[in-house]
mmJSON file of the N, C-alpha and C atoms, coordinates in Angstrom:
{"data_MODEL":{"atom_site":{
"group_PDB":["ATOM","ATOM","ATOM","ATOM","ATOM","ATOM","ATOM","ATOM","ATOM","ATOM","ATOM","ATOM","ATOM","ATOM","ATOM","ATOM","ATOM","ATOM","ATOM","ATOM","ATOM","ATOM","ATOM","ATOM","ATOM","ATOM","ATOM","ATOM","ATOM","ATOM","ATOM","ATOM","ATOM","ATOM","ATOM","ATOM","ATOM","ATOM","ATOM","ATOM","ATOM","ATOM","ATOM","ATOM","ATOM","ATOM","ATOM","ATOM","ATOM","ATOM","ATOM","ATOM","ATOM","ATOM","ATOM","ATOM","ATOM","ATOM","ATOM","ATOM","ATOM","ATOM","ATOM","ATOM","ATOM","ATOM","ATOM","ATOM","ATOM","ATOM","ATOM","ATOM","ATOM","ATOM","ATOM","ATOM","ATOM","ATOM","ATOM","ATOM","ATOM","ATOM","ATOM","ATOM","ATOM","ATOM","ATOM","ATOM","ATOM","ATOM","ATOM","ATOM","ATOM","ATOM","ATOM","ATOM","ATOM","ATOM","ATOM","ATOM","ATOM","ATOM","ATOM","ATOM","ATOM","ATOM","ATOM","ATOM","ATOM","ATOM","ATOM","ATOM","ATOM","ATOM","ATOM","ATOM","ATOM","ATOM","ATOM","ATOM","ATOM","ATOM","ATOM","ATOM","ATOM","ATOM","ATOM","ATOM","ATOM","ATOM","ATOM","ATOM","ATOM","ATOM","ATOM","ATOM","ATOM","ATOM","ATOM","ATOM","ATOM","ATOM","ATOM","ATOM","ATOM","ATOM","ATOM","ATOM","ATOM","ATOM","ATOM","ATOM","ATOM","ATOM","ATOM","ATOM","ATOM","ATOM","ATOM","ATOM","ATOM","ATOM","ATOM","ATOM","ATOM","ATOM","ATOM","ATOM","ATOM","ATOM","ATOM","ATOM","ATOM","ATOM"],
"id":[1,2,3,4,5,6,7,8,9,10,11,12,13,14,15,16,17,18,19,20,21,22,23,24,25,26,27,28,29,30,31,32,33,34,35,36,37,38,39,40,41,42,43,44,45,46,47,48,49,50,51,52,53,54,55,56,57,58,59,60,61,62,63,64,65,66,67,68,69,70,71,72,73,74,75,76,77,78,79,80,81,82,83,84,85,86,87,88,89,90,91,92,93,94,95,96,97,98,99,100,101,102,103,104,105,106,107,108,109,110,111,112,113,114,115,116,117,118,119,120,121,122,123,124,125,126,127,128,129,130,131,132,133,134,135,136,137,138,139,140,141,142,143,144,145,146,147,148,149,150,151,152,153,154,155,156,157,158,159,160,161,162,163,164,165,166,167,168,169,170,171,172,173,174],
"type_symbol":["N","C","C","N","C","C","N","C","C","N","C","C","N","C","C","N","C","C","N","C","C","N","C","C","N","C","C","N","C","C","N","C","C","N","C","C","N","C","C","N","C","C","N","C","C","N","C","C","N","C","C","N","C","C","N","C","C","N","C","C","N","C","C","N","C","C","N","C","C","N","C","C","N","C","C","N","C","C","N","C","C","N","C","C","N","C","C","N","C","C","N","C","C","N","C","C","N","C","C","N","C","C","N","C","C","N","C","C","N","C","C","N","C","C","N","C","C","N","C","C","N","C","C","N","C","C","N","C","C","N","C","C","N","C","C","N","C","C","N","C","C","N","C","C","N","C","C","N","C","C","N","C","C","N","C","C","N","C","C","N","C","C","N","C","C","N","C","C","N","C","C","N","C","C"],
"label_atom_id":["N","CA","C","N","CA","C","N","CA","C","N","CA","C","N","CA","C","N","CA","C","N","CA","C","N","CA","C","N","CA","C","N","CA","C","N","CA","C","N","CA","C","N","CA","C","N","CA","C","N","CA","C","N","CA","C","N","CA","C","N","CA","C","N","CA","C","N","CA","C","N","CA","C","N","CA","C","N","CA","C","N","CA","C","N","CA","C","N","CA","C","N","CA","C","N","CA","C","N","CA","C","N","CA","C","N","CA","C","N","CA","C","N","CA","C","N","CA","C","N","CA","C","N","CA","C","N","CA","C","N","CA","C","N","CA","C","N","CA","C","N","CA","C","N","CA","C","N","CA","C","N","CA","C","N","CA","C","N","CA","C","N","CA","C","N","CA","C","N","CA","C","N","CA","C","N","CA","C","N","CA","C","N","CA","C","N","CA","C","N","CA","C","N","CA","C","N","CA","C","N","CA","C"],
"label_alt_id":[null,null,null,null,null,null,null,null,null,null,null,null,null,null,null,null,null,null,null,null,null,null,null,null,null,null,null,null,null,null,null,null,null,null,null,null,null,null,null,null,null,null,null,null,null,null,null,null,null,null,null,null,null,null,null,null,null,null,null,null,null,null,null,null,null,null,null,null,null,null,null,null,null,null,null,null,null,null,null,null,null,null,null,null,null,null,null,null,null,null,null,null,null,null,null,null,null,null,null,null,null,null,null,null,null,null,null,null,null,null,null,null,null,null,null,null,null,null,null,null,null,null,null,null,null,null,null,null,null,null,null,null,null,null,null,null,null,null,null,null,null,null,null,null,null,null,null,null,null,null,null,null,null,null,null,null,null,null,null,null,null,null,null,null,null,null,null,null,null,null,null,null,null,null],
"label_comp_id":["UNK","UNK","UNK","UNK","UNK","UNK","UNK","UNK","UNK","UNK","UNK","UNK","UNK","UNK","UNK","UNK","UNK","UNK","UNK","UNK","UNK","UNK","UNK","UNK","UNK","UNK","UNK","UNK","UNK","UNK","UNK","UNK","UNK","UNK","UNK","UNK","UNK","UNK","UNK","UNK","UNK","UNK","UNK","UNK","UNK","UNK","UNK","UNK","UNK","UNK","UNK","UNK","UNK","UNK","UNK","UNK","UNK","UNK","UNK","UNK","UNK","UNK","UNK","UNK","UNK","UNK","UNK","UNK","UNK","UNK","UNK","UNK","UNK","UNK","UNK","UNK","UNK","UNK","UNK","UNK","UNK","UNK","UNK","UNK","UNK","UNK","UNK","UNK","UNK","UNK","UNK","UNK","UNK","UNK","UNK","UNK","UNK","UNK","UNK","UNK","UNK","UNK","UNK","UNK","UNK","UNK","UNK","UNK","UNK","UNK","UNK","UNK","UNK","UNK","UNK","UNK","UNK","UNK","UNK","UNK","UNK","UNK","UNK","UNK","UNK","UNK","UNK","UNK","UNK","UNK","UNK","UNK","UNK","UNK","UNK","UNK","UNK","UNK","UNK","UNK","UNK","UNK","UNK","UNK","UNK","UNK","UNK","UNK","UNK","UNK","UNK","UNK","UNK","UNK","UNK","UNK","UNK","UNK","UNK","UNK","UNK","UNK","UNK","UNK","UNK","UNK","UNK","UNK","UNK","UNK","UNK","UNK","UNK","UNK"],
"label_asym_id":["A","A","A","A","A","A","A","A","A","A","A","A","A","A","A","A","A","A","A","A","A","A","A","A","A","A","A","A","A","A","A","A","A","A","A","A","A","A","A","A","A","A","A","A","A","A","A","A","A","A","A","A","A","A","A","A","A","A","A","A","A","A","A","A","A","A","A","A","A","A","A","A","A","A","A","A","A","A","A","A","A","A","A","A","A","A","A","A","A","A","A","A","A","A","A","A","A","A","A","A","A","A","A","A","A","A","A","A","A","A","A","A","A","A","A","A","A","A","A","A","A","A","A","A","A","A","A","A","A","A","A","A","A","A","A","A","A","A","A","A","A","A","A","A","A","A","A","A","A","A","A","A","A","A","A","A","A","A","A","A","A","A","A","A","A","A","A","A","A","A","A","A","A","A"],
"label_entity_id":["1","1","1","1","1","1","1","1","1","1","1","1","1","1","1","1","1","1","1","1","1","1","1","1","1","1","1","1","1","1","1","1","1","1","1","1","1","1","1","1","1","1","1","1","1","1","1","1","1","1","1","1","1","1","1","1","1","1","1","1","1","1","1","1","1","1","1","1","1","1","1","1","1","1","1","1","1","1","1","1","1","1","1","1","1","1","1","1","1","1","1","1","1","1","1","1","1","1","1","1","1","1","1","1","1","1","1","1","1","1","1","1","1","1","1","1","1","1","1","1","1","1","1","1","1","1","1","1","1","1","1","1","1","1","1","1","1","1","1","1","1","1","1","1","1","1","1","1","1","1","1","1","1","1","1","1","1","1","1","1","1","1","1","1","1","1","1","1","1","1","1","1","1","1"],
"label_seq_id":[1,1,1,2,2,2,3,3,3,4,4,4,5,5,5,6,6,6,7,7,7,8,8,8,9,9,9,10,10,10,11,11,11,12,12,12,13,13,13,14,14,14,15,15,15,16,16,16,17,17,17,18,18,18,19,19,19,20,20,20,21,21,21,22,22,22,23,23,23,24,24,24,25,25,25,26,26,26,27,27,27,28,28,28,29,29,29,30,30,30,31,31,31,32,32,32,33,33,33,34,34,34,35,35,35,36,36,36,37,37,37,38,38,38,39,39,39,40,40,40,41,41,41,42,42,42,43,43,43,44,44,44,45,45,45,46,46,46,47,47,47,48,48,48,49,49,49,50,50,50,51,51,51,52,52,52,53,53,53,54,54,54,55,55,55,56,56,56,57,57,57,58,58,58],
"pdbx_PDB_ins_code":[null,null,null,null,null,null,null,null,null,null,null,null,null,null,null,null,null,null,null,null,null,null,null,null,null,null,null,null,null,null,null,null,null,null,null,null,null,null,null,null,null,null,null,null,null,null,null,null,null,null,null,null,null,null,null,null,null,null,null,null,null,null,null,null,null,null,null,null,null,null,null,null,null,null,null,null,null,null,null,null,null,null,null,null,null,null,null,null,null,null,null,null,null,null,null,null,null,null,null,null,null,null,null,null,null,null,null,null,null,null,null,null,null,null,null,null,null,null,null,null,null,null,null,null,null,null,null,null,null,null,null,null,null,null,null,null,null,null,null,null,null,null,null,null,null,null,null,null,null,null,null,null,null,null,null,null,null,null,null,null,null,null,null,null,null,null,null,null,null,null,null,null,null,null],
"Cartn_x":[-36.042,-36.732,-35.758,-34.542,-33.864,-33.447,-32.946,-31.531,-32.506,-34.02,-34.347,-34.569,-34.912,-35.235,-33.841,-32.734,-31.248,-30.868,-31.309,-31.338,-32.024,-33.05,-34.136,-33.723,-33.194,-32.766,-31.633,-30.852,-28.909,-29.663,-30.708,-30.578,-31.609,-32.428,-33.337,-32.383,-31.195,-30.682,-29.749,-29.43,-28.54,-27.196,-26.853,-25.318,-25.241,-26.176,-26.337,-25.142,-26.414,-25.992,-24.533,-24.534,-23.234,-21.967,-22.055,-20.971,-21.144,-22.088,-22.314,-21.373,-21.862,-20.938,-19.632,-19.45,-17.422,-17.442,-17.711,-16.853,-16.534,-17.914,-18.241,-17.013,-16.81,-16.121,-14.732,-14.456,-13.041,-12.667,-13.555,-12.865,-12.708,-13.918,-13.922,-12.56,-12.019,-10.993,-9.158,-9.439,-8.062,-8.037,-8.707,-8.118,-8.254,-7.527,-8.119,-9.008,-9.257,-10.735,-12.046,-11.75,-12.993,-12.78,-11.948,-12.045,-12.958,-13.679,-14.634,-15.523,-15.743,-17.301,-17.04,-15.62,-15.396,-16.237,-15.527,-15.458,-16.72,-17.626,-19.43,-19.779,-18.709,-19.874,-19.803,-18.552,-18.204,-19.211,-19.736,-20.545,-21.758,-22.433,-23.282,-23.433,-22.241,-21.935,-22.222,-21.881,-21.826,-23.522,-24.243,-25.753,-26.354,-25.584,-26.316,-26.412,-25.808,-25.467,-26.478,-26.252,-27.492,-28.205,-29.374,-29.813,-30.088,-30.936,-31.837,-31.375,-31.55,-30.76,-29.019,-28.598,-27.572,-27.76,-25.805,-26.492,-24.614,-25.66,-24.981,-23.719,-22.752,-21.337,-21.311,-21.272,-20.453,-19.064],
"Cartn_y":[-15.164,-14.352,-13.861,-14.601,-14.138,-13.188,-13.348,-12.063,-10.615,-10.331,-9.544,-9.081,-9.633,-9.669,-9.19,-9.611,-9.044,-7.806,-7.686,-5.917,-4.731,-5.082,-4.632,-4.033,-5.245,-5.278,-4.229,-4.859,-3.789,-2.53,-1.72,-0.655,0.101,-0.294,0.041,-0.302,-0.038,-0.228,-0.937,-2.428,-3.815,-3.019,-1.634,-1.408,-0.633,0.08,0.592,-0.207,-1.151,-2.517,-3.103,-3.534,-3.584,-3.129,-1.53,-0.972,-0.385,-0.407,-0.039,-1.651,-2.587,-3.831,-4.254,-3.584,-4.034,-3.213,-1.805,-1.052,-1.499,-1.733,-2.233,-3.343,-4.521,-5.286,-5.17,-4.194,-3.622,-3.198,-2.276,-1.698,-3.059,-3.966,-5.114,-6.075,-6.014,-7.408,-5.952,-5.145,-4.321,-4.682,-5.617,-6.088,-7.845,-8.347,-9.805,-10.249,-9.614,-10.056,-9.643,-8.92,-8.663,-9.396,-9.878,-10.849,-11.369,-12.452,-13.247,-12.2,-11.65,-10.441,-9.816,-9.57,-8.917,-9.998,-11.05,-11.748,-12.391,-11.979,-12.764,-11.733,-10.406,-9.055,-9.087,-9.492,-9.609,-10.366,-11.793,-12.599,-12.111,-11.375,-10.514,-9.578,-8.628,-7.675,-8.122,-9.567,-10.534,-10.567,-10.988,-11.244,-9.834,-8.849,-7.188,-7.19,-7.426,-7.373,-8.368,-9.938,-10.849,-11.473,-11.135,-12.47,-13.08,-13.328,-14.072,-15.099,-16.261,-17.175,-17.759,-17.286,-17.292,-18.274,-18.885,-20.163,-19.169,-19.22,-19.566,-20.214,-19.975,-20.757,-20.811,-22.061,-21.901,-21.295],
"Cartn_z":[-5.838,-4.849,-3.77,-3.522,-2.112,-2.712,-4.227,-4.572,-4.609,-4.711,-4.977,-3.707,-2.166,-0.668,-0.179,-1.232,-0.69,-1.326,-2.154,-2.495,-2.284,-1.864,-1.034,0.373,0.959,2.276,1.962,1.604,0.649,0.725,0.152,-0.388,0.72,2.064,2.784,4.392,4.149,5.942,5.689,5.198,5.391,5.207,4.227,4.457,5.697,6.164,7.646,8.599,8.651,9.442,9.084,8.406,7.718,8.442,8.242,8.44,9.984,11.132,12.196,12.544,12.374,12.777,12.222,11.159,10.948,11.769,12.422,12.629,14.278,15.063,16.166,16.819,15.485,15.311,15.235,14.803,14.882,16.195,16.581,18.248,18.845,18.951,19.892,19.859,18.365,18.076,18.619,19.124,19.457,20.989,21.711,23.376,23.151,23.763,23.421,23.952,25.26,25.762,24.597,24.441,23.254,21.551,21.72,20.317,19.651,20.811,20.134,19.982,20.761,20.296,19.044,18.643,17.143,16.297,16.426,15.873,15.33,16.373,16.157,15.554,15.678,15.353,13.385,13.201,11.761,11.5,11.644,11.312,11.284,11.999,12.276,11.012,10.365,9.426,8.218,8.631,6.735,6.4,7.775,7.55,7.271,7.637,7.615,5.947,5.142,3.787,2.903,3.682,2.642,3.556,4.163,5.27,4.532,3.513,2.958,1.859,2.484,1.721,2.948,3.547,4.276,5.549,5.516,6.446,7.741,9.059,9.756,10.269,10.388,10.84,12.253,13.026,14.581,14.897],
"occupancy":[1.0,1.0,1.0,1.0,1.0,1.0,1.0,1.0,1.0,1.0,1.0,1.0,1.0,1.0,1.0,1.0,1.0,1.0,1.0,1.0,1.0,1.0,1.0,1.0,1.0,1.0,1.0,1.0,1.0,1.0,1.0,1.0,1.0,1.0,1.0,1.0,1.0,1.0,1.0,1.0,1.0,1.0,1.0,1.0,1.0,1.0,1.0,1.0,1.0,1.0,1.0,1.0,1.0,1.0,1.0,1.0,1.0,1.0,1.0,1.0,1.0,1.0,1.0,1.0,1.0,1.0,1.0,1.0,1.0,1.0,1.0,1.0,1.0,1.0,1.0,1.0,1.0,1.0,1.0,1.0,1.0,1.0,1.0,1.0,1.0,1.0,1.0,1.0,1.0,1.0,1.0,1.0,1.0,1.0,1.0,1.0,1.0,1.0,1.0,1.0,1.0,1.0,1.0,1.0,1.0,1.0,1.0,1.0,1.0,1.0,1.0,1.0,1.0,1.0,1.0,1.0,1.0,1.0,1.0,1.0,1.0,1.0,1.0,1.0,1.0,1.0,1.0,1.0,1.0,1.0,1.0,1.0,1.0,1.0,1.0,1.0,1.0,1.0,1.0,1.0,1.0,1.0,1.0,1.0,1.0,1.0,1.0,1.0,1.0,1.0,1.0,1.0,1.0,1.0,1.0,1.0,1.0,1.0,1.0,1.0,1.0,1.0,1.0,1.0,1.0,1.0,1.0,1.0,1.0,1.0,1.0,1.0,1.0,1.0],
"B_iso_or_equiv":[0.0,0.0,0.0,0.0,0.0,0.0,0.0,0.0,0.0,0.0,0.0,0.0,0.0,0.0,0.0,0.0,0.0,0.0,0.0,0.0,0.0,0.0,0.0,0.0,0.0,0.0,0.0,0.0,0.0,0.0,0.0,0.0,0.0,0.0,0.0,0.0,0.0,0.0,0.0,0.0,0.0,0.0,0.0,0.0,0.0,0.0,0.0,0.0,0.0,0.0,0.0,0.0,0.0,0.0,0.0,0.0,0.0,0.0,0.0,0.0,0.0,0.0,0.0,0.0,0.0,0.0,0.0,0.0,0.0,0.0,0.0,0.0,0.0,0.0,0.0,0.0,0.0,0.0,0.0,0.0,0.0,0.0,0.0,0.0,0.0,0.0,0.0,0.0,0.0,0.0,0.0,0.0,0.0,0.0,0.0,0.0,0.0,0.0,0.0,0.0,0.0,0.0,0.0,0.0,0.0,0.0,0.0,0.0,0.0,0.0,0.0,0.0,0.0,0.0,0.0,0.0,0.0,0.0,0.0,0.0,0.0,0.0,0.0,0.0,0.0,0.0,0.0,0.0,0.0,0.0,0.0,0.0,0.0,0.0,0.0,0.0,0.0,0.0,0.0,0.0,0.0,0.0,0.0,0.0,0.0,0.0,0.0,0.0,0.0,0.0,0.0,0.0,0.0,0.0,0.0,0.0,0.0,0.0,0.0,0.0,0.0,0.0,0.0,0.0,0.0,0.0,0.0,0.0,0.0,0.0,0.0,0.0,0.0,0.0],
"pdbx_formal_charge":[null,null,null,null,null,null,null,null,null,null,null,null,null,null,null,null,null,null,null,null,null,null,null,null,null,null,null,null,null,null,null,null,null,null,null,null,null,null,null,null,null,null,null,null,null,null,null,null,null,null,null,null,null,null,null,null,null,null,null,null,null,null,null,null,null,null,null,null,null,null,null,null,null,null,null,null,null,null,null,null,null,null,null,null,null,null,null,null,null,null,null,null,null,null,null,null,null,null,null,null,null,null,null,null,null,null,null,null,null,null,null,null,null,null,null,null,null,null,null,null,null,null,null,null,null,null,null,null,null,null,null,null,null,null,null,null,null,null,null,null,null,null,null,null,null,null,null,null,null,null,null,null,null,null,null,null,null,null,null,null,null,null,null,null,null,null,null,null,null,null,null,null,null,null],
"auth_seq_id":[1,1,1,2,2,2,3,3,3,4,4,4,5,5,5,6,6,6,7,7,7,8,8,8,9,9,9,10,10,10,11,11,11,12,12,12,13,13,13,14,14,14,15,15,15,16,16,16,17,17,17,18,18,18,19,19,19,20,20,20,21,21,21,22,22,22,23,23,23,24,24,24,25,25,25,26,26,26,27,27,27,28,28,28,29,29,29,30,30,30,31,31,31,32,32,32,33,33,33,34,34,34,35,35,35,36,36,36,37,37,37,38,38,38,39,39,39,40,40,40,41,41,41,42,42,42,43,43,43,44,44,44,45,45,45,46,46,46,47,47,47,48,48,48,49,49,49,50,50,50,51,51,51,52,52,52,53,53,53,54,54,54,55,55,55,56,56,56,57,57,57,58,58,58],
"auth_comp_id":["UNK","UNK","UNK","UNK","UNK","UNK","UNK","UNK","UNK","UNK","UNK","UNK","UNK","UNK","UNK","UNK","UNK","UNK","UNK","UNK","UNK","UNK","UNK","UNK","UNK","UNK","UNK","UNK","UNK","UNK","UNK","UNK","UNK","UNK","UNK","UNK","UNK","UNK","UNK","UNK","UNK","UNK","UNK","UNK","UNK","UNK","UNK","UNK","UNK","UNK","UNK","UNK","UNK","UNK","UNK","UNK","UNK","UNK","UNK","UNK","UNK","UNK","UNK","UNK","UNK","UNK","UNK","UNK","UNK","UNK","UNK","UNK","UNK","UNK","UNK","UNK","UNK","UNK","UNK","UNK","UNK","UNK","UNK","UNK","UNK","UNK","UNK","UNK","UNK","UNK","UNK","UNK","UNK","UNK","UNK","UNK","UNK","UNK","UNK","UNK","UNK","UNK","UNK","UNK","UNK","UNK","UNK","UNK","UNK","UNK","UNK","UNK","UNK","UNK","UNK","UNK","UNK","UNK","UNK","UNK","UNK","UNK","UNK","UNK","UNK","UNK","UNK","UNK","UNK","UNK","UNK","UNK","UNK","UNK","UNK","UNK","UNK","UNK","UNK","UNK","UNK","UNK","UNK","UNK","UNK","UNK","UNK","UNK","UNK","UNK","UNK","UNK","UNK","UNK","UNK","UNK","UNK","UNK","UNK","UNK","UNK","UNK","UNK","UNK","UNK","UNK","UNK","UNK","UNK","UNK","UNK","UNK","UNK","UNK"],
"auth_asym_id":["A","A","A","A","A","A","A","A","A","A","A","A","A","A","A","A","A","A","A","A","A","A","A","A","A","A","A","A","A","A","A","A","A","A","A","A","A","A","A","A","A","A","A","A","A","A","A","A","A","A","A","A","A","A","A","A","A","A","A","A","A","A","A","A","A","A","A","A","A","A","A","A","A","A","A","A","A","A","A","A","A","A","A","A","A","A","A","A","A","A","A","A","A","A","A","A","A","A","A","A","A","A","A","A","A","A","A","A","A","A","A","A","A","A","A","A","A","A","A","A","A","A","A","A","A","A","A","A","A","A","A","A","A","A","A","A","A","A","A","A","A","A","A","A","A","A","A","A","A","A","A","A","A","A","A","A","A","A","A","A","A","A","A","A","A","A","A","A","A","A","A","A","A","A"],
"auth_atom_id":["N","CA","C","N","CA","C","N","CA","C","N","CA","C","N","CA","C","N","CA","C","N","CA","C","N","CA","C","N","CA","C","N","CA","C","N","CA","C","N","CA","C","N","CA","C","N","CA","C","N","CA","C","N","CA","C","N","CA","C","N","CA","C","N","CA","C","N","CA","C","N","CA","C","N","CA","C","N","CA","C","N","CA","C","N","CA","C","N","CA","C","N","CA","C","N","CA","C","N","CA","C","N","CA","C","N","CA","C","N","CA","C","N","CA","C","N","CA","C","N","CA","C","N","CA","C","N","CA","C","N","CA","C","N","CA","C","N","CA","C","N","CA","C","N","CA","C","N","CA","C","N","CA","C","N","CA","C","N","CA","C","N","CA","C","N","CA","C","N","CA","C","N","CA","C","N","CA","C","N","CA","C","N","CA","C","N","CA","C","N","CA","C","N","CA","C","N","CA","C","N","CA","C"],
"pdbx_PDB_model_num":[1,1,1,1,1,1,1,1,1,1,1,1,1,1,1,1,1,1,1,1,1,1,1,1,1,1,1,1,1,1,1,1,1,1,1,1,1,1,1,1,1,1,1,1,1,1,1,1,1,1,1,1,1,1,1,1,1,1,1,1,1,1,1,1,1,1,1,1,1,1,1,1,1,1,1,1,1,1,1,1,1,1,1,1,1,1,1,1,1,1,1,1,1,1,1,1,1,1,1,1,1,1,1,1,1,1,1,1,1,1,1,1,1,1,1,1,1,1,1,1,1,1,1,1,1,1,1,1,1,1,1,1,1,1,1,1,1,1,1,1,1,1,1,1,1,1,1,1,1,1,1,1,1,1,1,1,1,1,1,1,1,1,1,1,1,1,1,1,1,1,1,1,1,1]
}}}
């Protein structure tokens, strides 16, 4: 059931998302003050792609 909720998602917005946050993520990680925000934003990008089923990292 998730893989079909993850293609669903994939093919209705999730590469949207996706690629609005690498890209987001990229400007953020070019000052070092903005690193970590890249850095959550990537994590963010990974969930744009599969929420369902997906575990969180600190």
């Amino acid at each position: 059931m998730r893989f079909i909720g993850n293609i669903c998602w994939f093919l209705f917005g999730g590469f949207l998302l996706f690629i609005e946050n690498m890209c987001l993520g990229l400007l953020f990680c070019i000052t070092v003050v903005g690193m970590p925000f890249g850095l959550q934003l990537f994590k963010i990008a990974k969930l744009g792609l599969a929420p369902f089923g997906a575990v969180v990292d600190k």
